[in-house]
C-alpha positions in Angstrom: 55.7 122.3 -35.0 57.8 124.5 -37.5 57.6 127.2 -34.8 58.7 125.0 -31.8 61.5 123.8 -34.4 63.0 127.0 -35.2 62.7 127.7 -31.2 64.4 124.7 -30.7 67.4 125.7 -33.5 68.0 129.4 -32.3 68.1 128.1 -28.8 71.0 125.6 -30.2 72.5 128.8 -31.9 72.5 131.1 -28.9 74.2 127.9 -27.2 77.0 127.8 -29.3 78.8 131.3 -28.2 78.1 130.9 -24.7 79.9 127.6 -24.9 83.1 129.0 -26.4 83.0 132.2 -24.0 82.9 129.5 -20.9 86.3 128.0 -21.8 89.4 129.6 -19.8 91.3 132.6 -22.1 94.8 131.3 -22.8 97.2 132.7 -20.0 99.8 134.9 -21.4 103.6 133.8 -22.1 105.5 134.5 -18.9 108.9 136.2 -20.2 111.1 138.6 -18.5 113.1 140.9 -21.3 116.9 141.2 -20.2 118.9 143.9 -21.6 122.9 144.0 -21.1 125.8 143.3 -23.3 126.3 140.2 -24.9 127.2 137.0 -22.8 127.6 139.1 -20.0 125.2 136.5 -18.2 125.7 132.8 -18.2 123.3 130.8 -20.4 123.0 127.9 -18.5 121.6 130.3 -15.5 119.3 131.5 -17.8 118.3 128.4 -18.8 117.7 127.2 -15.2 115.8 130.1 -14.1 113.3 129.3 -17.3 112.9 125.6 -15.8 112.2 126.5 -12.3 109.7 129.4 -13.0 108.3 129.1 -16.4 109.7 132.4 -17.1 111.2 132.6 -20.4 114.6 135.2 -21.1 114.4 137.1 -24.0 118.2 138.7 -24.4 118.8 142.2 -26.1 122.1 143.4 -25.8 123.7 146.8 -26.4 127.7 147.6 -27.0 128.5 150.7 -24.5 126.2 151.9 -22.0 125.6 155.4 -23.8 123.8 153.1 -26.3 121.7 151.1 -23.4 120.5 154.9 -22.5 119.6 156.1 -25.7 117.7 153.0 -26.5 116.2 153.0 -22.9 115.1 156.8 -23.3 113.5 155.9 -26.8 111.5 153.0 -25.8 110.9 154.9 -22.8 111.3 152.0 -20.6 108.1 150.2 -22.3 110.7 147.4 -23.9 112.6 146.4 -20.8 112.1 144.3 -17.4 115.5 144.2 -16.4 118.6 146.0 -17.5 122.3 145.6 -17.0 124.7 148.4 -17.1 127.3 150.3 -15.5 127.6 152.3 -12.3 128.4 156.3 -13.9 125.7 155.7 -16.7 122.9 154.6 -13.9 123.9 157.8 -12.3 122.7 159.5 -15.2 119.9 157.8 -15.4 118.8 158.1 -11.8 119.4 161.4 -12.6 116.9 162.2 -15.8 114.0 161.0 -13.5 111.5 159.1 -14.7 113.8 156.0 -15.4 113.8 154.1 -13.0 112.1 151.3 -10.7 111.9 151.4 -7.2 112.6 148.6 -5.9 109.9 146.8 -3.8 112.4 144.9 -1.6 109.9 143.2 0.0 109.4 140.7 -3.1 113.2 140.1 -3.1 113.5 137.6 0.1 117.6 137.3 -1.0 117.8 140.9 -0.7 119.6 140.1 2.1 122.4 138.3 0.3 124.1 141.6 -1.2 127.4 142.1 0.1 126.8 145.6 1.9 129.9 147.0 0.7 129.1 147.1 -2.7 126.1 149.2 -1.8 125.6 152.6 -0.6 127.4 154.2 -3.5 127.2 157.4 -5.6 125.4 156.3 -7.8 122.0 154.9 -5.8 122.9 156.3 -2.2 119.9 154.8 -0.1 120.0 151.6 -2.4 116.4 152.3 -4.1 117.1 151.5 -7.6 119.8 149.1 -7.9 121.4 145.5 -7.4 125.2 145.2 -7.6 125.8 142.2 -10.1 129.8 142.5 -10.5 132.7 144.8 -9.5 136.2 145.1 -11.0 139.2 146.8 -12.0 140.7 147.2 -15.3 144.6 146.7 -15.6 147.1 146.3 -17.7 148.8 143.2 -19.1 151.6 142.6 -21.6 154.4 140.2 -23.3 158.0 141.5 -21.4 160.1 139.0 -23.8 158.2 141.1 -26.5 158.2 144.5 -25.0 161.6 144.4 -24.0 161.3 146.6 -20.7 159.4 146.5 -17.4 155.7 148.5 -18.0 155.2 150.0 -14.2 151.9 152.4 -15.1 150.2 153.4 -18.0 152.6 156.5 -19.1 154.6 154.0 -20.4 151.9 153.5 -22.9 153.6 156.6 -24.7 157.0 154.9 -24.9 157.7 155.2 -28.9 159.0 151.7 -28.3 155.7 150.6 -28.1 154.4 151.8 -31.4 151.8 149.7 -33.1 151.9 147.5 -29.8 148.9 148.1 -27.4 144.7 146.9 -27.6 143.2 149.0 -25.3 139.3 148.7 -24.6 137.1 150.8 -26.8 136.0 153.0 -23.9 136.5 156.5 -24.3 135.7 157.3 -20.9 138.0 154.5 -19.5 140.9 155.8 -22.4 140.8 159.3 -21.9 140.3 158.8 -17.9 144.3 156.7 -17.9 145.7 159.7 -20.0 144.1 162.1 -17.4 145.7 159.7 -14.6 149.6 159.9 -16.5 148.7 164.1 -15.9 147.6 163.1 -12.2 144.2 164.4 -12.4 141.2 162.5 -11.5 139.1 160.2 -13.9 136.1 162.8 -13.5 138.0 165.9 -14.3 136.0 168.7 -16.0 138.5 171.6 -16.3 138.4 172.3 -20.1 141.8 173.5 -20.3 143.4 170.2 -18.6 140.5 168.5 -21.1 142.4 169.7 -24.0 146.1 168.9 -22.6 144.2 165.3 -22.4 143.2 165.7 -25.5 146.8 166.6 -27.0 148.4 164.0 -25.0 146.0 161.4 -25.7 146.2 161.9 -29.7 150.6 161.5 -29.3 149.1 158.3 -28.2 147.8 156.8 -31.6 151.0 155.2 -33.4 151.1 153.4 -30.5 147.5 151.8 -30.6 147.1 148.3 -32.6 143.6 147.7 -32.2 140.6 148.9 -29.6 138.4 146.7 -29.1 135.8 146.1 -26.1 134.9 142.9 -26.5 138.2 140.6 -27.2 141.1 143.0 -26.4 142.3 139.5 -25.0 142.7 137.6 -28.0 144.5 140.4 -29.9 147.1 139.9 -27.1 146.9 136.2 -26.4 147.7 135.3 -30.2 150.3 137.9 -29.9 149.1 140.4 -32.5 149.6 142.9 -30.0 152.0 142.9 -26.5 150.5 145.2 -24.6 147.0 145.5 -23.5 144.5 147.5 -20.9 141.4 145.4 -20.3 138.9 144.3 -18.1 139.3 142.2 -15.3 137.6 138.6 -17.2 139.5 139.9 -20.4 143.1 140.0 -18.5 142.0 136.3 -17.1 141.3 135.1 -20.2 144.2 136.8 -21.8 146.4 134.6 -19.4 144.8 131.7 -20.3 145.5 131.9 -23.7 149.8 132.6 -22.8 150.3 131.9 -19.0 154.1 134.1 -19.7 151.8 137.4 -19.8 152.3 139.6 -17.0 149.7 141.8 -14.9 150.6 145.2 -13.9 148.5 147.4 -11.5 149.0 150.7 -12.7 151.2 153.1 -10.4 149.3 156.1 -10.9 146.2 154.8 -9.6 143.7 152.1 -10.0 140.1 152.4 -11.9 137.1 150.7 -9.9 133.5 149.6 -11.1 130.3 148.6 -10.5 127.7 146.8 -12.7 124.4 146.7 -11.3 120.6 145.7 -12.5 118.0 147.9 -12.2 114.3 147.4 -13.5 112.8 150.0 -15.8 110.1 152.3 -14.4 108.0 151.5 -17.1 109.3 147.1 -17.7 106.4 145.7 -19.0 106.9 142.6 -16.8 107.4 143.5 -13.3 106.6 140.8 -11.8 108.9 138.5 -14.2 111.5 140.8 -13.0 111.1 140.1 -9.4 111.4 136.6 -9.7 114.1 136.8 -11.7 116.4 139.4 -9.7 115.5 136.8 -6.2 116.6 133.9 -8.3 120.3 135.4 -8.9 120.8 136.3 -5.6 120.4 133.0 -4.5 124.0 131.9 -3.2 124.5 129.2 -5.0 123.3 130.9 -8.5 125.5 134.2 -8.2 128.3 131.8 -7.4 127.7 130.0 -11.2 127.4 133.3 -12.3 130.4 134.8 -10.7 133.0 132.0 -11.5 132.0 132.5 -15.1 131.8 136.3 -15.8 134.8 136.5 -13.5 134.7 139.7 -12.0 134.4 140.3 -8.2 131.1 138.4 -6.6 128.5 140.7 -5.2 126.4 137.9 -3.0 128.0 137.3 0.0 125.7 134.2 -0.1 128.0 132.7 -2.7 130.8 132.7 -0.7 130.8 128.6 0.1 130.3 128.1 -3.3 132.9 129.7 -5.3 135.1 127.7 -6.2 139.4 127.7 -5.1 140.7 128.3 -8.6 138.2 132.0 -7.9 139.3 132.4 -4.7 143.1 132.5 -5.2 143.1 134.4 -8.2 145.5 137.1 -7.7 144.5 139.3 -11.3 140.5 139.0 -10.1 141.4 139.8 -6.4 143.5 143.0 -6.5 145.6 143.4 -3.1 143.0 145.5 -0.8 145.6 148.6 0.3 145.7 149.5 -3.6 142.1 149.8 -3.8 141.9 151.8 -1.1 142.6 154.7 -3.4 140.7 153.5 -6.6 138.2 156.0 -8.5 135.1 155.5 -9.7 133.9 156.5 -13.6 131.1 159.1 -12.4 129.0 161.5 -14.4 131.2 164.6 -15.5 127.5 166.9 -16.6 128.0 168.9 -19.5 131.5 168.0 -19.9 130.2 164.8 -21.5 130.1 166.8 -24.8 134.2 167.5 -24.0 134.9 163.5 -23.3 133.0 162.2 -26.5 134.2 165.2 -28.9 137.9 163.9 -27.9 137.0 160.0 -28.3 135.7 160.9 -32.0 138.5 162.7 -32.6 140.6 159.9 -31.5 139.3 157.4 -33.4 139.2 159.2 -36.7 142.8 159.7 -36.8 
């Protein structure tokens, strides 16, 4: 009896495992990781994209795109489902190999939605990598009452007149690419020896400079700290906002042009995540939400009935088509990188 007992009990024993192991493991938290700068997409899109697919966003967010690299590089993609950046620093990317995704355009049924003529560019030439999010210009905007002249271009940056004056973005590319423009070289140059008459030029410019600032150039203009400014397209908008008597100047020596696309990591841990997240923005109704908010030209052709009037008619967002005609890209200068950021440090220090 003892015997059939302690059968009995083992039995029991033995039971108890095999019970837990036929319960279902728990399924692992559905997240997609988005990396880009801060705000740059609308919360309440992220927040509907979490309630229709379970997927939740975890932000990260970098301040330049030379920081989104180094940080990509590092965590060798491993950290990252989808990522944000800019059009010259995807080129570099692309590149270094081993970056990034292609994309499997077959799980993106609003492919299709992409305005074609934001594709095909120098950056991802067969469109394998990328999706265009947003495109703009940067341009100049300023107080005339305070300035006391007309500002046609941006040599008249350099007018002594000016001193203590002007935000410009904290973009050393973008900076050092207007100086090159007053010299009429290209954005891209690469000659050293024009490089250093940039260099000379652009440090004559620094009694001039209030503040630089990347992220709210605007407000140091709209509470008129300073009276001049050279921003981004959403910045000049909101600069406006803030003092409707601002004017907006398209620069005579030439306009700058870019492109923000997302791209997925080669290594994102959550591909699939990614997929669903990259169709769900380039719905026409989403990238409409997200385009009337980040205010910079829309990329989905889809959103076109949905954008609304006040987007449509904006004449700072919506830069007249013949002027753009002759715009230049930001693109990857090589080893001449070294040149560009030796001469924004040197800036800034002074």
């Amino acid at each position: 009896m003892k015997k059939t007992i302690a059968v009995m009990a083992a039995l029991l024993l033995a039971a108890v495992p095999l019970a837990g192991c036929s319960q279902k493991p728990e399924e692992p938290e559905k997240v997609v990781n988005l990396f880009t700068w801060d705000t740059y997409f609308p919360q309440d899109v992220l927040d509907d994209f979490t309630a229709e697919t379970g997927i939740k966003v975890n932000y990260a967010n970098f301040g330049t795109n030379e920081e989104m690299l180094t940080k990509l590089e590092a965590a060798k993609g491993g950290e990252y489902d989808i990522v944000l950046a800019s059009d010259y620093i995807i080129d570099i990317a692309r590149k270094k190999g081993g970056l990034l995704e292609e994309l499997d355009k077959s799980r993106i049924p609003n492919y299709g939605n992409i305005d074609p003529s934001f594709q095909s560019q120098y950056y991802d030439p067969d469109n394998l990598y990328t999706i265009p999010y947003a495109a703009g210009t940067p341009l100049i905007v300023y107080d005339r009452e305070a300035v006391g002249f007309e500002i046609k271009g941006y040599e008249d940056f350099w007018n002594p007149a000016l001193r203590d004056s002007i935000v410009m973005m904290d973009d050393g590319r973008n900076v050092i690419g207007i100086t090159l423009k007053t010299m009429g070289e290209s954005f891209n140059t690469t000659d050293e020896a024009v490089l250093e008459q940039a260099r000379q030029k652009l440090m004559e410019l620094k009694p001039n400079i209030r503040a630089l600032s990347y992220d709210n150039p605007q407000g140091v203009v709209g509470s008129g700290e300073a009276s001049v400014g050279y921003m981004f397209t959403p910045q000049v908008l909101a600069a406006l906002e803030a003092k409707p008597s601002l004017e907006v100047v398209y620069p005579e020596e030439g306009l700058g042009f870019g492109i923000d696309n997302i791209f997925v990591p080669k290594n994102a841990p959550h591909k699939d995540s990614a997929y669903e997240f990259i169709n769900f923005i380039l719905d026409g109704e989403v990238g409409a939400r997200i385009s009337s908010q980040v205010l910079y030209l829309c990329a989905n052709r889809a959103a076109e009935p949905f954008l609304p009037e006040s987007y449509k008619n904006n004449k700072s967002l919506h830069v007249p088509s013949e002027l753009l005609e002759d715009a230049e890209f930001i693109e990857d200068v090589g080893e001449a990188t070294a040149i560009y950021d030796r001469i924004w440090t040197e800036f800034g220090q002074q």
